[in-house]
KOLGULUM-358944 format. One record per atom (N, C-alpha, C): residue in three letters; z, x, y; residue number from 1. Coordinates in Angstrom, 1 decimal, padded with zeros to 4 digits. Layout:
["ALA",[Z,X,Y],NUM] ...
//
This chain:
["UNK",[000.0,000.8,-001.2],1] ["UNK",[000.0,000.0,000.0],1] ["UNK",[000.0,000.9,001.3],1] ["UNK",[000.8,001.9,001.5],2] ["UNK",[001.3,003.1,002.7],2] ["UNK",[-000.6,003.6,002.4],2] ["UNK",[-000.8,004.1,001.5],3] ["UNK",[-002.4,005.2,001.5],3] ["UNK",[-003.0,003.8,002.0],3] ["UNK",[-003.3,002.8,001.6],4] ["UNK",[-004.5,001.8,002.1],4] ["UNK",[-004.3,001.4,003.8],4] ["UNK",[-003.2,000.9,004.3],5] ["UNK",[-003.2,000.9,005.3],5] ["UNK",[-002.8,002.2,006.0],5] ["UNK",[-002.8,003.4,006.0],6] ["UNK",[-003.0,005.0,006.6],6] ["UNK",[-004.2,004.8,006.9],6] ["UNK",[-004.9,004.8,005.7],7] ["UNK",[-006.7,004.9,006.1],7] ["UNK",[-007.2,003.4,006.7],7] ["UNK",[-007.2,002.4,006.4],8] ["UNK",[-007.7,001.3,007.1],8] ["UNK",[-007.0,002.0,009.0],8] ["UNK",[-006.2,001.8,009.6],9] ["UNK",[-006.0,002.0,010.8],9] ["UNK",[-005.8,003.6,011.1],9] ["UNK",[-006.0,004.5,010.5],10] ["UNK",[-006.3,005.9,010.9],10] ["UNK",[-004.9,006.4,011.2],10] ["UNK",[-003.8,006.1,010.3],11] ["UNK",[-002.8,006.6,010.9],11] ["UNK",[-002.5,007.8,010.0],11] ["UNK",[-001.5,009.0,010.6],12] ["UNK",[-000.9,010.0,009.6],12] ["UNK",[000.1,009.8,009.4],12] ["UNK",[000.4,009.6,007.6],13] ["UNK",[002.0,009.0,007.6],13] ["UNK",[002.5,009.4,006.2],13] ["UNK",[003.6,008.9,005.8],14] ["UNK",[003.8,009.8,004.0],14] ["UNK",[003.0,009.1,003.1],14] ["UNK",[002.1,008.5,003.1],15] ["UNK",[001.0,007.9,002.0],15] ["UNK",[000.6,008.9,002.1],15] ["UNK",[-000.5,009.3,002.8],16] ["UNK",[-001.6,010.6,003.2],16] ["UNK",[-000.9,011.5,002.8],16] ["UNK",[000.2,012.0,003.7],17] ["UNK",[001.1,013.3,003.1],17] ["UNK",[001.0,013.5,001.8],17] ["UNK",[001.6,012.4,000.9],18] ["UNK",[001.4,012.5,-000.3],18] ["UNK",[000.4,012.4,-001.3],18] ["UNK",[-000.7,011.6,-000.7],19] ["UNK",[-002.1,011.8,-001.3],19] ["UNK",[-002.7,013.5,-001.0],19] ["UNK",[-002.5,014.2,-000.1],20] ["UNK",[-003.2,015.1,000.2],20] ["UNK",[-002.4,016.0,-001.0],20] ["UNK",[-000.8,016.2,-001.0],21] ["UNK",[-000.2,017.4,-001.4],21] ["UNK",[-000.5,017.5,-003.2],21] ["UNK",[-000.5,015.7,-004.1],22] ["UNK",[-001.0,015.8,-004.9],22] ["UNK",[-002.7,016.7,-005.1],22] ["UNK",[-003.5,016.0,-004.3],23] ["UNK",[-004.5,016.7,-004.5],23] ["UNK",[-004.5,018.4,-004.0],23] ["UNK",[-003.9,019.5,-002.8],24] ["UNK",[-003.7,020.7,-003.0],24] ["UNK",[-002.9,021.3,-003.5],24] ["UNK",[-002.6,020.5,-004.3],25] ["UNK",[-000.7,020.7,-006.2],25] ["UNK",[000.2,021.3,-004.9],25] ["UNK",[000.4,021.1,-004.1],26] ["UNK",[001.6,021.1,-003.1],26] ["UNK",[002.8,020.8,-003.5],26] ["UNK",[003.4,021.4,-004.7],27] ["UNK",[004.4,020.9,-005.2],27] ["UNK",[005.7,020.4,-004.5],27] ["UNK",[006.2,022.0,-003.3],28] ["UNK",[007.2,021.7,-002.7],28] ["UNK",[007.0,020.4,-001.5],28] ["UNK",[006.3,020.3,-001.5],29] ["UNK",[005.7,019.0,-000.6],29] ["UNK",[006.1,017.5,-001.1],29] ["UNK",[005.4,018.2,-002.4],30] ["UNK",[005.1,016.7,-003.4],30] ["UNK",[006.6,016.6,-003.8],30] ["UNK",[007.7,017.7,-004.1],31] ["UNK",[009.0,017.1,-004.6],31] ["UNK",[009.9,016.7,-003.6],31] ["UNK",[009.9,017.1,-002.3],32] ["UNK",[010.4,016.9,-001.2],32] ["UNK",[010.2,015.0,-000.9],32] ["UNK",[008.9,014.9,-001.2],33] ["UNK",[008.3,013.5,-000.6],33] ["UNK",[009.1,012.4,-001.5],33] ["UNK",[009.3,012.5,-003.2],34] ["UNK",[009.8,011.8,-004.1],34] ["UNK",[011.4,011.6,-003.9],34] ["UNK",[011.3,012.7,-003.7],35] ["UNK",[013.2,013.0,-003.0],35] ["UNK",[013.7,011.7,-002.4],35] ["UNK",[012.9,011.9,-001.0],36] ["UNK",[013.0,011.1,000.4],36] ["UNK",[012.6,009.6,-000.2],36] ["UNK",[011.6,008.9,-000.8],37] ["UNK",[011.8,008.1,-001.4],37] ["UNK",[012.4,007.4,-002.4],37] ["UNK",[013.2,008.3,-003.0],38] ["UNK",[014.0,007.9,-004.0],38] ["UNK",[015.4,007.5,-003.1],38] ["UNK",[015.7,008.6,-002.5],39] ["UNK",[017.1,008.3,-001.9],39] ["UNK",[016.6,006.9,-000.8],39] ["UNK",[015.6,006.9,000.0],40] ["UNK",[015.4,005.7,000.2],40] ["UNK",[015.5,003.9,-000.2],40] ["UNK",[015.1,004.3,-001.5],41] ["UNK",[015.1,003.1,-002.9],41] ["UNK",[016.5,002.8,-003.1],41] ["UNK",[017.0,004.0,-003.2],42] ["UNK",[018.9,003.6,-004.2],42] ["UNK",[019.8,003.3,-002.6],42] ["UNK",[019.4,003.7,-001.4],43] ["UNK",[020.1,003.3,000.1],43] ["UNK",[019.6,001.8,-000.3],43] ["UNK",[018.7,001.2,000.0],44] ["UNK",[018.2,000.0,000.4],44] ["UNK",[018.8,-000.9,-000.7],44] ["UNK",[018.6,-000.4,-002.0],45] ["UNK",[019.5,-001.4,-003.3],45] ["UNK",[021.0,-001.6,-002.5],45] ["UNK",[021.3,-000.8,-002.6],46] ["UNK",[022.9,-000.6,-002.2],46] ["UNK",[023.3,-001.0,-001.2],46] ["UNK",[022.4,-001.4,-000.3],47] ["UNK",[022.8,-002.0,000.9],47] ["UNK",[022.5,-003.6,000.6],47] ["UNK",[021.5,-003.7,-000.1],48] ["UNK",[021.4,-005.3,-000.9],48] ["UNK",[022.5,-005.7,-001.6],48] ["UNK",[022.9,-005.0,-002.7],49] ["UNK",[023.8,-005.4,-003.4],49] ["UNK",[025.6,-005.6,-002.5],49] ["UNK",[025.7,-004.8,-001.7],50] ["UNK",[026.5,-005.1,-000.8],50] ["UNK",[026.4,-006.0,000.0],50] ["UNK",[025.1,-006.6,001.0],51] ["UNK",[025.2,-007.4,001.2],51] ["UNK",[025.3,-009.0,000.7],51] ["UNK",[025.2,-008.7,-000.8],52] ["UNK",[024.8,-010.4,-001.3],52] ["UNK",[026.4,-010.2,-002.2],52] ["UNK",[027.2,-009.3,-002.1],53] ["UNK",[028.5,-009.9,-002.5],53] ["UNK",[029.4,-010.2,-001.5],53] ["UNK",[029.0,-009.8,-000.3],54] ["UNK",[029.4,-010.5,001.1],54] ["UNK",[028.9,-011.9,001.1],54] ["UNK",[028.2,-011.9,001.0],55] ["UNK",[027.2,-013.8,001.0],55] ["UNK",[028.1,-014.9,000.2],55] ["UNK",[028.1,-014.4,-001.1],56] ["UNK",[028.3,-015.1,-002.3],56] ["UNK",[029.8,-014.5,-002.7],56] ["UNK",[030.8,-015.3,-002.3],57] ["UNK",[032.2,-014.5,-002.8],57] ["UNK",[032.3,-015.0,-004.9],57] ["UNK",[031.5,-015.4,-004.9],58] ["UNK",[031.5,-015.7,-006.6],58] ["UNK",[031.1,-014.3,-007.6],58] ["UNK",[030.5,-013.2,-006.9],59] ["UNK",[029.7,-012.2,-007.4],59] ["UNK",[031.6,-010.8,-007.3],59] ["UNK",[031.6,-010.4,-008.7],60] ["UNK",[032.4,-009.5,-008.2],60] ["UNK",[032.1,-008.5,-009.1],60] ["UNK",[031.9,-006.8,-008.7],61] ["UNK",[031.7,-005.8,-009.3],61] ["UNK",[033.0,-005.0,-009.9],61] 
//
């Protein structure tokens, strides 16, 4: 979704980043980029899961 809209409006952003670094095997690029997205994924869960046991006092961990 990030590579399709990079190229449809010509922007530079971490789709491209990461399409380019795969294709020049830019590893420390390519492992940096996974990093940043991963820690992004398990922030955003965790802020969900926090928020919806605020919501719903029936949910308890």
């Amino acid at each position: 979704g990030a590579v399709l809209t990079e190229t449809t409006f010509n922007l530079k952003g971490i789709g491209k980043l990461l399409i380019d670094s795969i294709r020049q095997a830019d590893y420390w690029v390519l492992n940096a980029l996974v990093f940043i997205v991963t820690i992004i994924f398990v922030s955003i869960n965790l802020i969900i899961d926090v928020i919806y046991a605020m919501l719903d006092p029936r949910i308890r961990y």
